[in-house]
N, CA, C and O of each residue as an XYZ file, in Angstrom:
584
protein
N      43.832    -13.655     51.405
C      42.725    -14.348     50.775
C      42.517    -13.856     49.343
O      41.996    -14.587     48.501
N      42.893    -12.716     49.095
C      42.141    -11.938     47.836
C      43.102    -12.081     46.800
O      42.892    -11.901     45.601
N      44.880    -12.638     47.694
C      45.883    -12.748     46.577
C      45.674    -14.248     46.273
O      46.285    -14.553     45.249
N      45.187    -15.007     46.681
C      44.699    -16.530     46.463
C      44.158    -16.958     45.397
O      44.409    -17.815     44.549
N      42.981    -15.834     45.694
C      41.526    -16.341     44.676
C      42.036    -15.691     43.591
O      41.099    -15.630     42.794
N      43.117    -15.105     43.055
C      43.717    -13.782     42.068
C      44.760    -15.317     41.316
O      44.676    -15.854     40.212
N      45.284    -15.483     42.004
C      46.047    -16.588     41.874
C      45.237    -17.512     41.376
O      45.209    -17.781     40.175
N      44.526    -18.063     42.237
C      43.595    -19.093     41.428
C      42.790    -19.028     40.132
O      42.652    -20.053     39.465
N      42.297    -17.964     39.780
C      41.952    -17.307     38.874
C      42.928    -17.411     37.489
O      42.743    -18.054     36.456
N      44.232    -16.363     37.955
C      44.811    -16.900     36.784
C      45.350    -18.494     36.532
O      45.682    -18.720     35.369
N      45.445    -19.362     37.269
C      45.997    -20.261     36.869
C      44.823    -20.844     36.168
O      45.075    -21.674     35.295
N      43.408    -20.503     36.442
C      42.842    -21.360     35.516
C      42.301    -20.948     34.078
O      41.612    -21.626     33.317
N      42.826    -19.577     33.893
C      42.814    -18.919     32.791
C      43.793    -19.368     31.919
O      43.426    -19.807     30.829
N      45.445    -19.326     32.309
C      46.119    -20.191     32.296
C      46.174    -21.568     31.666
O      46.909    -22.021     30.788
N      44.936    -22.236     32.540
C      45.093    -23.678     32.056
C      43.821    -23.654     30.771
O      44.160    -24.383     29.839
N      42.781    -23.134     30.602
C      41.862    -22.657     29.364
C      42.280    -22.409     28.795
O      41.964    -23.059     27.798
N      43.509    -21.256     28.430
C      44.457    -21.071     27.129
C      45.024    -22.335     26.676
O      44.557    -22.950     25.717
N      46.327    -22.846     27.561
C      46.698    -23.624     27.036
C      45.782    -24.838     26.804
O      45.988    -25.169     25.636
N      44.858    -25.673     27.357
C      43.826    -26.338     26.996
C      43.926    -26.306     25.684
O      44.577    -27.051     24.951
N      42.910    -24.956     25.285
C      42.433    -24.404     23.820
C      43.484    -24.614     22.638
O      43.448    -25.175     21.543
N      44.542    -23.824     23.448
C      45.685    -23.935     22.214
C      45.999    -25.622     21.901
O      46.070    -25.879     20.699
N      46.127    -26.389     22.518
C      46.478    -27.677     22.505
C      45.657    -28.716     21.896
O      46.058    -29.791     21.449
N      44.217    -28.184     21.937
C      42.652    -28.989     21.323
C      43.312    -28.330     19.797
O      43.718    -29.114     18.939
N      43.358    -26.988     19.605
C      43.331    -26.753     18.237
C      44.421    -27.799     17.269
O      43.960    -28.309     16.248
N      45.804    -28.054     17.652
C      46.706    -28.059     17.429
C      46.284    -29.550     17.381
O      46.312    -29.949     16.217
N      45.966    -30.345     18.117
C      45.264    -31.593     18.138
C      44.099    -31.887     16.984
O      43.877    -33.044     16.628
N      43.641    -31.178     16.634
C      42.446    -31.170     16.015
C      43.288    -30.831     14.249
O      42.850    -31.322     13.209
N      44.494    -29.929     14.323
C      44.849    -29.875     12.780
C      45.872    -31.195     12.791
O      46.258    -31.849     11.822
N      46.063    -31.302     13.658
C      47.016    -33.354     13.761
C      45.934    -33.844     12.938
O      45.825    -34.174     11.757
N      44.957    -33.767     14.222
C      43.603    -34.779     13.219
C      43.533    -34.999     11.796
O      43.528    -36.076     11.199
N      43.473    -33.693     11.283
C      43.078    -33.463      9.780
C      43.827    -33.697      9.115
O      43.505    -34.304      8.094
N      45.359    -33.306      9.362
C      46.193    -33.899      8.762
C      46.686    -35.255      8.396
O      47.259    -35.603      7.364
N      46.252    -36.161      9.754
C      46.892    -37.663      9.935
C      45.875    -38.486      9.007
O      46.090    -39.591      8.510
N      44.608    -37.627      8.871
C      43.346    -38.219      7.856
C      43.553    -37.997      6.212
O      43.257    -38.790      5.318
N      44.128    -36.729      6.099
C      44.703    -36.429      4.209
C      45.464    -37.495      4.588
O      44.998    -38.568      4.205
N      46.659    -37.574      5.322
C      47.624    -38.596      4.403
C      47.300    -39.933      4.491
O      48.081    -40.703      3.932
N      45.945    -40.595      5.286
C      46.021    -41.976      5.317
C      45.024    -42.188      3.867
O      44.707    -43.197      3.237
N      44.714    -40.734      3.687
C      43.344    -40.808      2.669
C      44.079    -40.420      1.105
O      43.311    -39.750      0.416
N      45.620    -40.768      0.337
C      45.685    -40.080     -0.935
C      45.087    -40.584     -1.927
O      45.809    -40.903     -2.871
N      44.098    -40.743     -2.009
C      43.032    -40.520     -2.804
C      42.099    -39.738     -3.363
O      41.451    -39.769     -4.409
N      42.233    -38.474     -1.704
C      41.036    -37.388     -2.215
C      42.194    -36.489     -2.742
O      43.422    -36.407     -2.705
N      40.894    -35.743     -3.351
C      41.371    -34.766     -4.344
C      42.260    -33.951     -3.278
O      42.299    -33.993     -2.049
N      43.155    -32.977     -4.505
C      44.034    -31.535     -4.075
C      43.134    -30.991     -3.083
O      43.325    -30.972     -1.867
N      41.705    -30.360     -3.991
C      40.703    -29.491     -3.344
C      39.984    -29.868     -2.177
O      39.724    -29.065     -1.281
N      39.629    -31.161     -2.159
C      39.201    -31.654     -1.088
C      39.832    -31.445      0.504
O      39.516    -31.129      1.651
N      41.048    -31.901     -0.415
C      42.559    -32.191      0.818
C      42.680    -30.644      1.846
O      42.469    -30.500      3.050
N      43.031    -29.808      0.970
C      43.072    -28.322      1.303
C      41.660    -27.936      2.075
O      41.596    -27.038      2.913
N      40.476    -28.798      1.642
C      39.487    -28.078      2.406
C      39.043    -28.726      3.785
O      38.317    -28.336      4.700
N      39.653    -29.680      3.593
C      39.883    -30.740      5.287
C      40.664    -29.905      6.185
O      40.368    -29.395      7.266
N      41.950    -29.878      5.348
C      43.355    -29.019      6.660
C      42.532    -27.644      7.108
O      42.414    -27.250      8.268
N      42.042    -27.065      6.029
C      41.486    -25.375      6.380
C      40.122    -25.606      7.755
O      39.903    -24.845      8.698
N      39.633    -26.493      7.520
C      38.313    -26.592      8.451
C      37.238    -25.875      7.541
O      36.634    -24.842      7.831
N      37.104    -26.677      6.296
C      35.850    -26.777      5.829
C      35.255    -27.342      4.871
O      36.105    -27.245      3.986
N      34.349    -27.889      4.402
C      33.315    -28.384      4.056
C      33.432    -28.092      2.221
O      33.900    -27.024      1.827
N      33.020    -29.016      1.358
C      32.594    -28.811      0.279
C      31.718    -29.381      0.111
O      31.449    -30.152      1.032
N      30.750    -29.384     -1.104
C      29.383    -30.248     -1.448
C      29.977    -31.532     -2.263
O      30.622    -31.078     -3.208
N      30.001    -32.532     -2.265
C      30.481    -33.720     -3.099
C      31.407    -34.711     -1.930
O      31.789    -35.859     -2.157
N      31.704    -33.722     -0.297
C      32.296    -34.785      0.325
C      31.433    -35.992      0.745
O      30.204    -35.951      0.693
N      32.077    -36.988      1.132
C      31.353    -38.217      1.747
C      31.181    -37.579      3.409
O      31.578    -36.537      3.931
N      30.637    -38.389      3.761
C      31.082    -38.162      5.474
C      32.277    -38.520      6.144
O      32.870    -37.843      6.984
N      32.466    -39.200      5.878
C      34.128    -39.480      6.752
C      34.996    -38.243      6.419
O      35.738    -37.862      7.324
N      35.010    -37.508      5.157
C      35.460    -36.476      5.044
C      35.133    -34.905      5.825
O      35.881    -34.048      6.295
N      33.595    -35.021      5.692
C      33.226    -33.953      6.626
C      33.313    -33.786      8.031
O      33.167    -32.723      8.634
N      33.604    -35.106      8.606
C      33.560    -35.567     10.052
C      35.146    -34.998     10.139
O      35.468    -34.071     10.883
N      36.001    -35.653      9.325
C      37.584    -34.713      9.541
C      37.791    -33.489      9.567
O      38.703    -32.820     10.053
N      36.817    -33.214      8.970
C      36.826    -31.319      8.738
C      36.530    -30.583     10.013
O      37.255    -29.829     10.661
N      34.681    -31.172     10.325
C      34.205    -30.186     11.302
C      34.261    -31.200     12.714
O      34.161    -30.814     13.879
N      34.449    -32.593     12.233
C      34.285    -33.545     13.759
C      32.587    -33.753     13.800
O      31.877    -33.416     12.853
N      32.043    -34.378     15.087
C      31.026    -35.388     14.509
C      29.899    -33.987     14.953
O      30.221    -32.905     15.444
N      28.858    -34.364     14.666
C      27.903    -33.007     14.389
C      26.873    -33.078     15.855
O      26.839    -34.067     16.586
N      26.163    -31.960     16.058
C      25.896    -31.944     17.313
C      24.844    -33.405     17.374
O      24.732    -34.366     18.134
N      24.237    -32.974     16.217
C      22.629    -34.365     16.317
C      22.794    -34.296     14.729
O      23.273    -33.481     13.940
N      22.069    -35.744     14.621
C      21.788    -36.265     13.470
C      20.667    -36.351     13.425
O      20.128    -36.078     14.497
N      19.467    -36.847     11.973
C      18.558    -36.767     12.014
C      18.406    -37.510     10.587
O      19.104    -37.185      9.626
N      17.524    -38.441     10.533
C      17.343    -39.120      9.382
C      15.793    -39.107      8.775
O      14.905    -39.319      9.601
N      15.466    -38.914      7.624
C      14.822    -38.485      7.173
C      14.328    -38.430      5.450
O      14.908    -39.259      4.748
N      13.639    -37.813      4.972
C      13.828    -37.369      3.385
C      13.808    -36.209      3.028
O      13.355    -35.475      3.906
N      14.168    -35.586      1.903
C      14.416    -34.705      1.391
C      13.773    -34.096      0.367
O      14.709    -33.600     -0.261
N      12.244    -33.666     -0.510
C      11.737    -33.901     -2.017
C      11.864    -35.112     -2.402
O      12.282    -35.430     -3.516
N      11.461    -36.018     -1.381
C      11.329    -37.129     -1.805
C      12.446    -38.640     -1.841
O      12.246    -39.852     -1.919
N      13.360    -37.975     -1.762
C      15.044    -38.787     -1.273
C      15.050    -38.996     -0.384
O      14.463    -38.303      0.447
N      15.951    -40.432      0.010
C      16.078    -40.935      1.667
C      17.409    -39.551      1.716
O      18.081    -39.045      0.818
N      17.356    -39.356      2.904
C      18.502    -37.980      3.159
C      18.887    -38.383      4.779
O      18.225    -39.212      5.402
N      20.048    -37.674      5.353
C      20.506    -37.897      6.479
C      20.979    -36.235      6.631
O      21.518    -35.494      5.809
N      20.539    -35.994      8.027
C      20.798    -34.345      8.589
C      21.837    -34.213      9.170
O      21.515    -34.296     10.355
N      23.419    -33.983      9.088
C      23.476    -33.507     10.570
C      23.557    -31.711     10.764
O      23.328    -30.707     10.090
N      23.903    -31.974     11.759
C      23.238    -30.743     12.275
C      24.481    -29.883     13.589
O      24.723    -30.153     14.765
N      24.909    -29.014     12.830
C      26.138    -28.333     14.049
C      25.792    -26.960     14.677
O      24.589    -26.949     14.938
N      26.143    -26.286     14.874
C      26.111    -25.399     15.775
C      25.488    -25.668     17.109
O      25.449    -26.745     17.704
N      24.880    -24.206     17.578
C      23.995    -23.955     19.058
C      23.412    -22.671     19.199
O      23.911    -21.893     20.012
N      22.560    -22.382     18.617
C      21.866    -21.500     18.917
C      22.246    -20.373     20.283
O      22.704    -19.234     20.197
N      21.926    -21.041     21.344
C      21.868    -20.864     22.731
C      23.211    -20.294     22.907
O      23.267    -19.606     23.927
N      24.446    -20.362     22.165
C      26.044    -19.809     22.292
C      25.590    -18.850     21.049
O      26.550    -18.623     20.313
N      24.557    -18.320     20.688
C      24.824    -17.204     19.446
C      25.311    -17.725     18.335
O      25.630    -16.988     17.403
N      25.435    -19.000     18.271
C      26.190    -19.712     16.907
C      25.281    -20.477     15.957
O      24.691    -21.548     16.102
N      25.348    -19.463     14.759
C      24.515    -20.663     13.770
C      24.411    -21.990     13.635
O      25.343    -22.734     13.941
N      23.057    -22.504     13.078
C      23.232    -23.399     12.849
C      23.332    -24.099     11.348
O      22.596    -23.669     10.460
N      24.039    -24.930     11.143
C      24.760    -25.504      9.945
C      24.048    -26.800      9.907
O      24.215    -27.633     10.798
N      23.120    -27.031      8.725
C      22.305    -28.083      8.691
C      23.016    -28.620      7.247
O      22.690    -27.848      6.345
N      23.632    -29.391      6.902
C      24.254    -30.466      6.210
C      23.660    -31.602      5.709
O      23.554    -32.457      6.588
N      23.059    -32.081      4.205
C      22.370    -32.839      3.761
C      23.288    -34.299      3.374
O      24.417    -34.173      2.901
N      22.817    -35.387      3.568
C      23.556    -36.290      2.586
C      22.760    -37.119      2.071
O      21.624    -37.294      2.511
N      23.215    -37.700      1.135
C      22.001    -38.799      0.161
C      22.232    -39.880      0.525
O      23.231    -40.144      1.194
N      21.416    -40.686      0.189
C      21.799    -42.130      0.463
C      23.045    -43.234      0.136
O      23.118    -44.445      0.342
N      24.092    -42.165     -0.529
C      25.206    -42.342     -0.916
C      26.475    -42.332      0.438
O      27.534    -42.953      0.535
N      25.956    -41.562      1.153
C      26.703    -41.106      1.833
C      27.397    -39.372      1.611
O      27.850    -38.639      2.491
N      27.279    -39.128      0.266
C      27.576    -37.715      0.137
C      26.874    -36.555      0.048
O      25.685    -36.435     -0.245
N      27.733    -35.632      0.338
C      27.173    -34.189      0.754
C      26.311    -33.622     -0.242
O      27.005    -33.034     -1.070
N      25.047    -33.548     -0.517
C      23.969    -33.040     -1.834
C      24.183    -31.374     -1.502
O      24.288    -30.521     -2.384
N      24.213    -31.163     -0.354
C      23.383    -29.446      0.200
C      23.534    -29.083      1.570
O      23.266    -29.863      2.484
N      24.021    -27.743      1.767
C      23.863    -27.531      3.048
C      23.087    -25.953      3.394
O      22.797    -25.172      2.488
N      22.858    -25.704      4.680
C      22.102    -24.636      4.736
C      22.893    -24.110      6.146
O      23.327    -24.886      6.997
N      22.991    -22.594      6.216
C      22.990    -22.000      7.603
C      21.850    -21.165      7.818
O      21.156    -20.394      7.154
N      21.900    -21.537      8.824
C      20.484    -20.391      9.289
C      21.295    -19.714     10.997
O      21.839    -20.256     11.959
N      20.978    -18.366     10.628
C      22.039    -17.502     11.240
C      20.726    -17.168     12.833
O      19.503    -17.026     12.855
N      21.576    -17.162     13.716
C      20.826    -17.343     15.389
C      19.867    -15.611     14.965
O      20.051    -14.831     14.031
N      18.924    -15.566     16.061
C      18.423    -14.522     16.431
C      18.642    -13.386     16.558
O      19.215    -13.203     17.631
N      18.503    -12.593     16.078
C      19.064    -10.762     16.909
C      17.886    -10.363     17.290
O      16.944    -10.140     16.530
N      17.882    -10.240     18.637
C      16.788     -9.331     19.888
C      16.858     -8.627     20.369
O      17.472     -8.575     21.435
N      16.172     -7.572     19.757
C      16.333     -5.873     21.044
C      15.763     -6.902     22.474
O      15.417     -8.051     22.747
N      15.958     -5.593     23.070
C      15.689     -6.057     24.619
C      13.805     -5.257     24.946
O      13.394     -4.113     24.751
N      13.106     -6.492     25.487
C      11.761     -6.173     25.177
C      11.140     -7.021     24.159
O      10.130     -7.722     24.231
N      11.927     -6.819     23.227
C      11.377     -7.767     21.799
C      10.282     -8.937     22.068
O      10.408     -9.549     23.129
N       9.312     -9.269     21.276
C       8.534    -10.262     21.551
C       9.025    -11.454     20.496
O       8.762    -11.247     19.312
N       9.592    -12.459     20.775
C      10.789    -13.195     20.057
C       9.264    -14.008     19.316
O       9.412    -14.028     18.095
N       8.306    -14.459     19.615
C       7.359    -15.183     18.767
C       6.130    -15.522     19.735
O       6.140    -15.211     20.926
N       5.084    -16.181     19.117
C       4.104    -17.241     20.078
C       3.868    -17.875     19.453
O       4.152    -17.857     18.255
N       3.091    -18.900     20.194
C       3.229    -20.403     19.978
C       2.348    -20.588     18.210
O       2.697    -21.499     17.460
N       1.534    -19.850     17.913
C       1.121    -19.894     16.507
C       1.475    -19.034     15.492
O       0.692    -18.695     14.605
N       2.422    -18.728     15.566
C       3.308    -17.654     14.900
C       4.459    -18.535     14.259
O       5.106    -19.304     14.969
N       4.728    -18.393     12.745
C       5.746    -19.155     12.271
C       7.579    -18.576     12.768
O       7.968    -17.472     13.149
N       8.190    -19.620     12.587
C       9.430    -18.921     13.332
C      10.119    -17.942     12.233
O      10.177    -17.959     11.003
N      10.552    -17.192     13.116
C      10.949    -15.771     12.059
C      13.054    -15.931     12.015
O      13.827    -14.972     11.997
N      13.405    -17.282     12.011
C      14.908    -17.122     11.830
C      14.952    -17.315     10.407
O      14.197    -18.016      9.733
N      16.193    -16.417      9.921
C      16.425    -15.952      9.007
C      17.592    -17.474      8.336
O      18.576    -17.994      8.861
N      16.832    -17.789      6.910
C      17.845    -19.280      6.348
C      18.901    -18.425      5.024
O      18.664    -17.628      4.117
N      20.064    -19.096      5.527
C      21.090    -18.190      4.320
C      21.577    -19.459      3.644
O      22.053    -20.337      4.364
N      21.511    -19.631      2.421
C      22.098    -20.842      1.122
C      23.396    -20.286      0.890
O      23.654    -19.123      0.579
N      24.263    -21.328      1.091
C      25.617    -21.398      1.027
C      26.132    -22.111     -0.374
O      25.713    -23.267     -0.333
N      26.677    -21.949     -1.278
C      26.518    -22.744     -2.277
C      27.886    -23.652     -2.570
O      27.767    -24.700     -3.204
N      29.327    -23.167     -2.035
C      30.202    -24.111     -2.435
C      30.728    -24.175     -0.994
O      30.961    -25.375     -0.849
N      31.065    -23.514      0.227
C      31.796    -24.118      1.064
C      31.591    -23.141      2.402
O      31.313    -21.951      2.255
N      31.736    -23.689      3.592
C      31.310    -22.964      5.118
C      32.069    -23.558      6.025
O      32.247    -24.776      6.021
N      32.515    -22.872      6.765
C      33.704    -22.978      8.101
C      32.683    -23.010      8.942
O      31.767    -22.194      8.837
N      32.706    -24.157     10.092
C      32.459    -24.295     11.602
C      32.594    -23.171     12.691
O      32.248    -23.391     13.852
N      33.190    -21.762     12.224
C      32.970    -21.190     13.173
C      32.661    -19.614     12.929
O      32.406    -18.880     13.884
């Protein structure tokens, strides 16, 4: 029984590696099969699609090749501009979140990370009339998804 579940175990460790390895490898197809249908964008642009990341001046179809589609969107204004949010990470996995501006153009104006929580154990994380205490970091030319 115990060489079974050992067995079973690895094979599905096994199949999570290769999975993973195969999404990645799929995912730089992606980026790639998008520069070449796209020679239009720039050198810099191009290079920052294949790498997996982001500059300020992309459109969306560009950023969507980069990082893929964002967890939630959110539409809205900005100082006064119609603006569109999206919005990546997850908190809840320890992973920042990457809040991404666009104008009514469709292109990238601004983006922001705001980096997850660090909690001793005990910690009183907030209450309900207490402003939230996560920490916002300004990124100014470019940020990787992971």
């Amino acid at each position: 029984m115990l060489k079974r579940t050992r067995q079973a175990a690895l094979g599905m460790v096994c199949t999570f590696l290769v999975w993973g390895c195969r999404s990645t490898a799929q995912e730089a197809q992606r980026r790639l099969e998008f520069v070449d249908a796209h020679p239009g964008i720039s050198e810099v642009m191009a290079q920052a699609i294949l790498d997996e990341e982001i500059l300020v001046g992309m459109d969306k179809t560009m950023v969507e090749a980069s990082w893929g589609r964002p967890a939630r969107i959110e539409v809205g204004d900005l100082e006064g501009q119609p603006m569109e949010l999206w919005i990546y990470g997850n908190v809840w996995n320890g992973e920042p979140l990457r809040h991404l501006f666009f104008n009514d153009d469709d292109v990238l104006v601004k983006f922001e990370v705001q980096n997850p929580l660090t909690v001793s154990p005990g910690e009183v994380v907030g209450k309900a009339n207490e402003p939230d205490r996560t920490v916002e970091h300004r990124e100014q030319v470019k940020s990787t998804p992971r």
